[in-house]
C-alpha positions as CSV (number, residue, x, y, z in Angstrom):
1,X,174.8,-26.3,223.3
2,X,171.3,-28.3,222.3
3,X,170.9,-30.9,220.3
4,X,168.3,-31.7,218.6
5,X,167.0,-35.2,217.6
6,X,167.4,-35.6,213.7
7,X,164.6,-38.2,213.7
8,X,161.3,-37.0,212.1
9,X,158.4,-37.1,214.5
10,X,155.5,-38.9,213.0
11,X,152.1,-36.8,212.5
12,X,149.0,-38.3,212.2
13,X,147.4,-37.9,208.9
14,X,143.2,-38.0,208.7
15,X,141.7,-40.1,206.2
16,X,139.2,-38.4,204.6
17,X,135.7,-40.6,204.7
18,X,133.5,-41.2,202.0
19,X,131.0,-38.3,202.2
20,X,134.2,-36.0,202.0
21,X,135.6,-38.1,198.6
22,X,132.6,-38.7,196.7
23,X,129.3,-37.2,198.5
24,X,127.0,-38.0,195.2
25,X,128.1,-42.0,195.5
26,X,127.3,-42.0,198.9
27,X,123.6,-40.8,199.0
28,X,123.0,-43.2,196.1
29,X,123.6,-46.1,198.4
30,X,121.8,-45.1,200.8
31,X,118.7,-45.0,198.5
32,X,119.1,-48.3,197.6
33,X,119.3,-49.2,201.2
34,X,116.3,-47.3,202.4
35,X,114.3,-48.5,199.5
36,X,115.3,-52.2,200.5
37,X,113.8,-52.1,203.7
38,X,110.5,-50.9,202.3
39,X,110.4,-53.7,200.3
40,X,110.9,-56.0,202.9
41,X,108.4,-54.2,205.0
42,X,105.9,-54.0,202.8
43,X,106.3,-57.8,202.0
44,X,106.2,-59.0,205.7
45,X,103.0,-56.4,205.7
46,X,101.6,-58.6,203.3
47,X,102.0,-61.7,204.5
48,X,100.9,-61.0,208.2
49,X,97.7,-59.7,206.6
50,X,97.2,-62.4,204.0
51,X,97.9,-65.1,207.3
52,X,94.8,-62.7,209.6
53,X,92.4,-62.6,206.8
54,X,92.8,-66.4,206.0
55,X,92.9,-67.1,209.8
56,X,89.4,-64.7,210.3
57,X,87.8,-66.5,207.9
58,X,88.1,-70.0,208.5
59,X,87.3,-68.8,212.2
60,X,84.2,-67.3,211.1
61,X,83.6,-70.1,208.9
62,X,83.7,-72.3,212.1
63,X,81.6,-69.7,214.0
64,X,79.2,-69.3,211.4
65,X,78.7,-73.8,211.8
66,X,75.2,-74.8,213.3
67,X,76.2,-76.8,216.7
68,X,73.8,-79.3,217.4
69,X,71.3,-79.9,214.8
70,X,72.8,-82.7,212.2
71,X,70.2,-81.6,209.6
72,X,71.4,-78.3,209.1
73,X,74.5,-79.1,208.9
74,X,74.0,-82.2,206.0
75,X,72.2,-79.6,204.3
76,X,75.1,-77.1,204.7
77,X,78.4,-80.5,204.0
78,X,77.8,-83.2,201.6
79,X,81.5,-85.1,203.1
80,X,83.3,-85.3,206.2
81,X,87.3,-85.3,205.3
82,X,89.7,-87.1,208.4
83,X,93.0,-89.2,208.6
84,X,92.6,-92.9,209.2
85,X,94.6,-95.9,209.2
86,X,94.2,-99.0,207.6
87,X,94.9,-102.0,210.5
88,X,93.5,-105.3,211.2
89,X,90.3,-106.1,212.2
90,X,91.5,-107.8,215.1
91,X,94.1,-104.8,215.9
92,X,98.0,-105.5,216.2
93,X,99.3,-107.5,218.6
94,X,102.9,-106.0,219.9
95,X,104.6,-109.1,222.1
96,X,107.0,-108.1,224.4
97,X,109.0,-110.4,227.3
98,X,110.2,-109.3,230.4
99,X,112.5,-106.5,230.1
100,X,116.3,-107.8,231.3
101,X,116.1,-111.4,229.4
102,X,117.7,-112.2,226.5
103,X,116.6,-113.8,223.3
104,X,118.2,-117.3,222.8
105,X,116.1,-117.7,219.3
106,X,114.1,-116.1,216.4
107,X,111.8,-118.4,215.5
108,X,109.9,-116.6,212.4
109,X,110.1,-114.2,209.6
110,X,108.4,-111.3,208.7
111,X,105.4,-112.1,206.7
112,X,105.6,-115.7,207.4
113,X,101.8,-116.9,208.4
114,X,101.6,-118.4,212.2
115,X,98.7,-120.2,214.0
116,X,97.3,-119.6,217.3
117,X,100.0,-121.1,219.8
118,X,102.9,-121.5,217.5
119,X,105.9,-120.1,219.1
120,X,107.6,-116.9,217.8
121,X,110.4,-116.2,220.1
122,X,112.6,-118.2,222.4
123,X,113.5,-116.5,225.6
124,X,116.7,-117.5,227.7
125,X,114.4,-117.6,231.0
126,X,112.1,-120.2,228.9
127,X,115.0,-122.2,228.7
128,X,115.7,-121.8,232.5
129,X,112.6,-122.8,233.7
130,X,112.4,-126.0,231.3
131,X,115.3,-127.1,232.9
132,X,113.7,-126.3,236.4
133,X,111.0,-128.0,235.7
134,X,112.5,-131.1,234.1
135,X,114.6,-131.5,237.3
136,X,111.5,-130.6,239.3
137,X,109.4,-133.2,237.6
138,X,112.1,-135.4,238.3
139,X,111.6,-134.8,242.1
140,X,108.3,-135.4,242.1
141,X,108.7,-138.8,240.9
142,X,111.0,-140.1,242.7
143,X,109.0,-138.2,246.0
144,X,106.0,-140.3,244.3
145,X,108.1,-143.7,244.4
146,X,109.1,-143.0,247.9
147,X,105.6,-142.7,249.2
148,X,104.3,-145.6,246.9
149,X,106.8,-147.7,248.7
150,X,106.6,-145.5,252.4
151,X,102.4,-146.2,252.0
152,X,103.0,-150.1,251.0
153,X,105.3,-150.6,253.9
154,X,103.2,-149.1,256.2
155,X,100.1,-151.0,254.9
156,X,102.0,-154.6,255.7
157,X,102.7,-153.3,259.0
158,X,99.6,-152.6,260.1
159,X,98.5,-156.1,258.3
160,X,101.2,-157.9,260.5
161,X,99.7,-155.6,263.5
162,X,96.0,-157.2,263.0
163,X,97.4,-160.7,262.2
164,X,99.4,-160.4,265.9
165,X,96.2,-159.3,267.2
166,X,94.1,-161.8,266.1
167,X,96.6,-164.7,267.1
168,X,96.4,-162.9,270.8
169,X,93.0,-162.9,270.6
170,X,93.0,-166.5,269.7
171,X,95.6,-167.4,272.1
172,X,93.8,-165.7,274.8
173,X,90.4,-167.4,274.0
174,X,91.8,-171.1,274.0
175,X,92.8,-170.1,278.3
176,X,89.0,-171.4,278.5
177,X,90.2,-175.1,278.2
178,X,92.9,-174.3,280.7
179,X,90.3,-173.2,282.9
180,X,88.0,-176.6,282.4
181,X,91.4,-178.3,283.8
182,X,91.7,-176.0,286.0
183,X,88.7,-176.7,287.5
184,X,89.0,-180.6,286.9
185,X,92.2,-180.8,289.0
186,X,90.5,-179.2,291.6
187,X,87.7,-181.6,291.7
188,X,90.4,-184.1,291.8
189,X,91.8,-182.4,295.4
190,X,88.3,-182.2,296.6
191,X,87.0,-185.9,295.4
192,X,90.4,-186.7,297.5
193,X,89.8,-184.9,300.6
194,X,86.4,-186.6,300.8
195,X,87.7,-190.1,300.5
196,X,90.4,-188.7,303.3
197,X,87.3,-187.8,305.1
198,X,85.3,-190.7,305.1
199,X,88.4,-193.1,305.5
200,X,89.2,-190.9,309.1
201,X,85.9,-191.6,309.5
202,X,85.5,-195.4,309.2
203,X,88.8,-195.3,311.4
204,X,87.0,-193.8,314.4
205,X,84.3,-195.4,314.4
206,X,84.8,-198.7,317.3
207,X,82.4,-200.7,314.7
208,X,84.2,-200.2,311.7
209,X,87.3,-199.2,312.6
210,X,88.9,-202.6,312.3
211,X,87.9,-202.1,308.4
212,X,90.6,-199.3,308.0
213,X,94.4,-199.2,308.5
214,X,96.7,-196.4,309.0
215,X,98.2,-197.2,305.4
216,X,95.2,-196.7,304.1
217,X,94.7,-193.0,305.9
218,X,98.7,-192.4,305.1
219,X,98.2,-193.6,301.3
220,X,95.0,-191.3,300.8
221,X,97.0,-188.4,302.3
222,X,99.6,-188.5,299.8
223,X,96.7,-188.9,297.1
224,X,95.6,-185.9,298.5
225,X,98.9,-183.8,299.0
226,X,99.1,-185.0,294.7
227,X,96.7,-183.9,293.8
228,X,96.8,-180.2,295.8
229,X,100.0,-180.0,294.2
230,X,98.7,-180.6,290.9
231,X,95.7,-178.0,291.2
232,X,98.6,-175.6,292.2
233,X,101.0,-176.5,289.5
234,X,97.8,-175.8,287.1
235,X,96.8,-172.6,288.3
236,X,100.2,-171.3,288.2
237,X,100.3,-172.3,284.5
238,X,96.6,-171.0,284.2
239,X,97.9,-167.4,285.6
240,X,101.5,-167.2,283.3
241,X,99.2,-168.3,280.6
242,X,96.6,-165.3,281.6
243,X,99.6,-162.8,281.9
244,X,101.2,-164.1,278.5
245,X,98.0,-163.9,276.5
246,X,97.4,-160.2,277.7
247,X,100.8,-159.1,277.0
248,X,100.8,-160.7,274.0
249,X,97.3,-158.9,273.1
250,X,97.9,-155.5,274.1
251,X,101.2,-155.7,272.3
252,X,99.8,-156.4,269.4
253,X,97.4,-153.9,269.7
254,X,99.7,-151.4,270.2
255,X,101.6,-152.3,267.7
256,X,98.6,-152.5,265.4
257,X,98.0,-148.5,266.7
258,X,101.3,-147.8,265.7
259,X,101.2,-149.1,262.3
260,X,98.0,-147.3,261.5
261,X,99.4,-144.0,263.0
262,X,102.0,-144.3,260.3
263,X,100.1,-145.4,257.6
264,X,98.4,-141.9,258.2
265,X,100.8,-139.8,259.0
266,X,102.2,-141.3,255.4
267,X,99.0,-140.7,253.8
268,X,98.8,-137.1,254.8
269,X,102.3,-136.2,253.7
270,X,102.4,-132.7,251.9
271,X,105.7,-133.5,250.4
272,X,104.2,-134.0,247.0
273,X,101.5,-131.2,247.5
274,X,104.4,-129.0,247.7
275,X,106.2,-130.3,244.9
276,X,103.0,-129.9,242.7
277,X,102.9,-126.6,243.8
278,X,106.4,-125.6,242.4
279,X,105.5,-127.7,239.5
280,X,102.7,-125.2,238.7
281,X,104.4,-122.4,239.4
282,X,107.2,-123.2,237.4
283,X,104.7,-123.8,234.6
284,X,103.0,-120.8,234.5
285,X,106.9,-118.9,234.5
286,X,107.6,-121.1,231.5
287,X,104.3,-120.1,229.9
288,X,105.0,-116.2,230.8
289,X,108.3,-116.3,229.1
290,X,107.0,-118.2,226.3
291,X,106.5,-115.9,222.9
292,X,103.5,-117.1,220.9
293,X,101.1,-116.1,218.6
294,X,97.7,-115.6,220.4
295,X,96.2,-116.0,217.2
296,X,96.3,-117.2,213.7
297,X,97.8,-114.2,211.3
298,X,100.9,-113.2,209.7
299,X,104.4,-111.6,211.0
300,X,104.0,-108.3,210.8
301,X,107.5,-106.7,212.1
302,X,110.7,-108.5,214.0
303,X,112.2,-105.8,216.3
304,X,115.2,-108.2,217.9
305,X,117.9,-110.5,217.2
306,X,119.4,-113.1,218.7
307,X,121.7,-112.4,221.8
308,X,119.8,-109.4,222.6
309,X,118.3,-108.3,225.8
310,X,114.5,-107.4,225.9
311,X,113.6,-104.5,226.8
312,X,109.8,-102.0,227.2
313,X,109.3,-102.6,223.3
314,X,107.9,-105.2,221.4
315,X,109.6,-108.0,219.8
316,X,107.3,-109.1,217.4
317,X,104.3,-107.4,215.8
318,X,101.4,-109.5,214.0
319,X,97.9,-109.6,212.9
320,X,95.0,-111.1,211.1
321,X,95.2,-109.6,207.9
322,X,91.9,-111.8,206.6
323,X,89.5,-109.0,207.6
324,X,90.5,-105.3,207.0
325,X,89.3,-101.9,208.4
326,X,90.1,-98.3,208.6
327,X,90.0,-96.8,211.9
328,X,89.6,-92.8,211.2
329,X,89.5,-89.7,213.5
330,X,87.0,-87.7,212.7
331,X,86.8,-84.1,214.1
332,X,84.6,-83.9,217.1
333,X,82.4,-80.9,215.1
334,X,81.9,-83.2,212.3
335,X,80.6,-86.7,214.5
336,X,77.2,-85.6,214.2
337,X,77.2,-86.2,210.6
338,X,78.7,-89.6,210.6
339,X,76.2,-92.9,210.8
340,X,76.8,-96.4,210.6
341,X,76.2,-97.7,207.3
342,X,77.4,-94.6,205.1
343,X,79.8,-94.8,201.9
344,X,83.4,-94.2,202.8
345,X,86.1,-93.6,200.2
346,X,90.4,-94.0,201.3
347,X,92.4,-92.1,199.0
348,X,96.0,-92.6,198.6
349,X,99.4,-92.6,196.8
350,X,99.4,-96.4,197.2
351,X,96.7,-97.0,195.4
352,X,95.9,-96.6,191.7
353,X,91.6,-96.1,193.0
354,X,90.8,-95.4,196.3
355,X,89.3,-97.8,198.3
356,X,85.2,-98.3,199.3
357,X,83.8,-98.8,202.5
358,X,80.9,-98.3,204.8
359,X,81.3,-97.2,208.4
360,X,80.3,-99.8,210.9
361,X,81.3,-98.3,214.1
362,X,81.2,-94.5,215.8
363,X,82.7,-94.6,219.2
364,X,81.4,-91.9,221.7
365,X,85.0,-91.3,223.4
366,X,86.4,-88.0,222.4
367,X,90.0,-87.3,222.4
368,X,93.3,-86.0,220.8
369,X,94.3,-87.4,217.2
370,X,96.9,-89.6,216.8
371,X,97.8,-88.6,213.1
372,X,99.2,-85.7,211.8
373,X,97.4,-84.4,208.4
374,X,99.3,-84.9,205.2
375,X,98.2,-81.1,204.9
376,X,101.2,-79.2,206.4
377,X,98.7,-76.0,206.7
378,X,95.9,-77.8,207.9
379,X,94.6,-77.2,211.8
380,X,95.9,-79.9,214.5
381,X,94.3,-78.6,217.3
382,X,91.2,-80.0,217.6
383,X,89.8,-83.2,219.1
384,X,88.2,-86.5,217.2
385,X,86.3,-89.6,217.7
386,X,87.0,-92.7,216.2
387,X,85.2,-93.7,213.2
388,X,85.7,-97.9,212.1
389,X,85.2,-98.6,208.4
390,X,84.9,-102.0,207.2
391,X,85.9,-102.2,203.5
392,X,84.4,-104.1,201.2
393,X,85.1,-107.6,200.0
394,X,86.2,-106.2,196.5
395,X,88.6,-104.2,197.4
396,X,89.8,-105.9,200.6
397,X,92.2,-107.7,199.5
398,X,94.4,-105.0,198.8
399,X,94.7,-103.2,201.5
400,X,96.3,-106.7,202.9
401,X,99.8,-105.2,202.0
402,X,99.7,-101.4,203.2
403,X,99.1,-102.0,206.8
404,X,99.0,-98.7,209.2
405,X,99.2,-96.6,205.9
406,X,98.0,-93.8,206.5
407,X,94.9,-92.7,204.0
408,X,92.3,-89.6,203.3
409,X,88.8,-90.4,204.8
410,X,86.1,-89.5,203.0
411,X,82.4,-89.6,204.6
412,X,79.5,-89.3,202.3
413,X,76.8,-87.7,204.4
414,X,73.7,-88.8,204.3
415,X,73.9,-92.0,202.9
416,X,73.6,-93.9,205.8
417,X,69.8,-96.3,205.8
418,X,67.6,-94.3,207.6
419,X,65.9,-96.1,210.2
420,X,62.0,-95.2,211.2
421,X,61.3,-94.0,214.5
422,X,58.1,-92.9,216.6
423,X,59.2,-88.8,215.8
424,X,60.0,-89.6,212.2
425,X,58.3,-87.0,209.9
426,X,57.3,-89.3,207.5
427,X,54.8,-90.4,209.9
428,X,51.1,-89.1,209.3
429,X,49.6,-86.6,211.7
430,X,46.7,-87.8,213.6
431,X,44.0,-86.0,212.7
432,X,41.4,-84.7,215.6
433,X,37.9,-84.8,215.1
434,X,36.2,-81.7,214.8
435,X,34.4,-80.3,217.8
């Protein structure tokens, strides 16, 4: 018997879509839909082809530009329009230190005037090498004592040296009186051994020989015999006094050779070269590290703190602010046009009226601009030349607060002085005679 399973199976049931429900609804949507996108089309068509024809144009405006002949073209532009900066005249000095040392002190403030040599910021290696250098100097002077007292030392010795010299020399020049009794005793032995003589020869003679007694002879021997002794005794003193006087001399003139050798070898010491050497070089450290104004000016920016370490960027930022100027980059196409001596207006949001000038420098080097255009549609790739304008006296003043600010240039053509030359036209033709 089969049984059969009293659960229901499940059927799937299809869901009938929207075209099936409501067909009408439907295609009205999709209208909408369709009729979206050609809006959207058509708007995006409109844009690309306002964006080419504005695009064609300024390129055939460009094209359409005489290149090369600056009359035409101050006929064709009254003003040249760039981006310039107002700055110092001097330009802005950025000092940096040694990147890795650290900044012991913050001498200054922002806006605070300086002069030329006044110190702005003190660096922890300045402080090393002062303290090198203090115990450096201190080396050298008490190297400089030592050779003061090293050279006087060696000066008496070689004093004492001559003085020993000259007493030898002395010494050895009184031996001539030593010689002149010298020389007396041995008359003395000779004077005897004559009387010897003529007493032996009274004796022998038969005659006269009654005259002279053997005491006689005996006694004049041992005059004799005295005096040789004597006249040896002398000489012997004569040579030890020779010998003593040499030695004595060359001793002292050794010792005087001695003395002087020292004195010189003193004298040519290079201990205190070498110190002054360090001394210099330590010098020139503590002048590297040293942050200070190269010139008079005010504080510009302070970019550190103290207990921070130095790095690639500046620490301090200043500048003359007595004399102003506008440095502007002028669009290479447009250099032609610009002179020195021409009016220049700076336009702003800083400033109630924009600012006069005349341009006093046109630099030949061509290059990228720095500045962007305040102009978020207008072209940015092109090249420029710098273009300094000096502003007047009037008006100088104010630009002393609104350093770097960007501004508008404004070039009036033409109104530079126009200087004569040998091809100016104003010059009258020469006129040739007739044939």
């Amino acid at each position: 018997m089969q049984i059969r399973n009293s659960r229901a199976m499940p059927c799937s049931v299809r869901k009938p879509s929207l075209s099936t429900l409501s067909p009408p609804m439907n295609r009205a949507k999709s209208r909408s839909i369709s009729l979206s996108r050609l809006n959207l089309t058509g708007l995006l068509g409109t844009f690309v082809f306002l964006i080419t024809a504005v695009t064609g144009c300024y390129q055939s405006q460009n094209r359409s530009r005489p290149a090369g002949n600056a009359a035409e073209m101050r006929e064709l532009k009254s003003k040249v329009i760039a981006q310039g900066q107002i700055l110092p005249a001097g330009g802005i000095a950025r000092l940096m230190g040694a990147p890795g040392d650290i900044v012991d002190e913050v001498l200054v403030q922002a806006g605070q005037k300086v002069t030329a040599g006044q110190q702005l910021v003190r660096l922890r290696s300045e402080s090393v090498a002062e303290t090198q250098l203090a115990a450096l100097l201190a080396r050298r002077q008490e190297a400089q004592l030592s050779y003061t007292q090293t050279i006087g030392q060696a000066e008496q010795a070689v004093a004492a040296a001559k003085l020993k010299v000259a007493r030898a020399e002395k010494g050895r020049s009184q031996l001539s009186a030593s010689d002149e009794v010298l020389r007396l005793a041995r008359e003395q032995v000779d004077a005897a051994k004559r009387v010897m003589q003529q007493l032996e020869a009274i004796a022998g003679d038969s005659v006269t020989g009654s005259y002279v007694g053997r005491i006689e002879i005996d006694k004049q021997k041992v005059s004799v015999g005295e005096a040789e002794l004597a006249y040896e005794q002398q000489k012997l003193a004569h040579q030890q006094a020779q010998t003593d006087a040499t030695f004595a001399l060359e001793a002292a003139q050794l010792e005087e050779a001695t003395a002087e050798q020292a004195l010189n070898t003193a004298q040519q010491s290079t201990a205190l070269d070498v110190l002054d050497l360090e001394i210099e070089s330590l010098k020139e450290k503590t002048a590297a590290a040293r942050i200070a104004a190269p010139t008079d000016g005010i504080v510009l920016a302070i970019h550190t703190r103290r207990g921070e370490a130095t790095t690639s960027f500046p620490l301090v930022e200043m500048g003359n602010t007595r004399e102003m100027v506008c440095e502007a980059e002028v669009n290479e196409m447009d250099a032609a046009l610009v002179e020195p001596g021409q009016t220049v207006k700076l336009f702003s949001r800083a400033f109630a009226e924009p600012l006069t000038g005349k341009v006093a420098k046109k630099f030949s080097l061509v290059g990228r601009p720095q500045l962007r255009p305040l102009d978020p549609l207008a072209r940015v790739d092109f090249r420029s030349i710098t273009v300094v304008v000096e502003l007047d006296e009037a008006v100088a003043n104010k630009a002393d607060d609104w350093i770097q600010l960007q501004v508008e240039v404004e070039i009036a053509v033409g109104d530079a002085p126009r200087q004569t030359t040998k091809n100016d036209s104003s010059e009258k033709p020469v006129e040739e005679p007739d044939a």
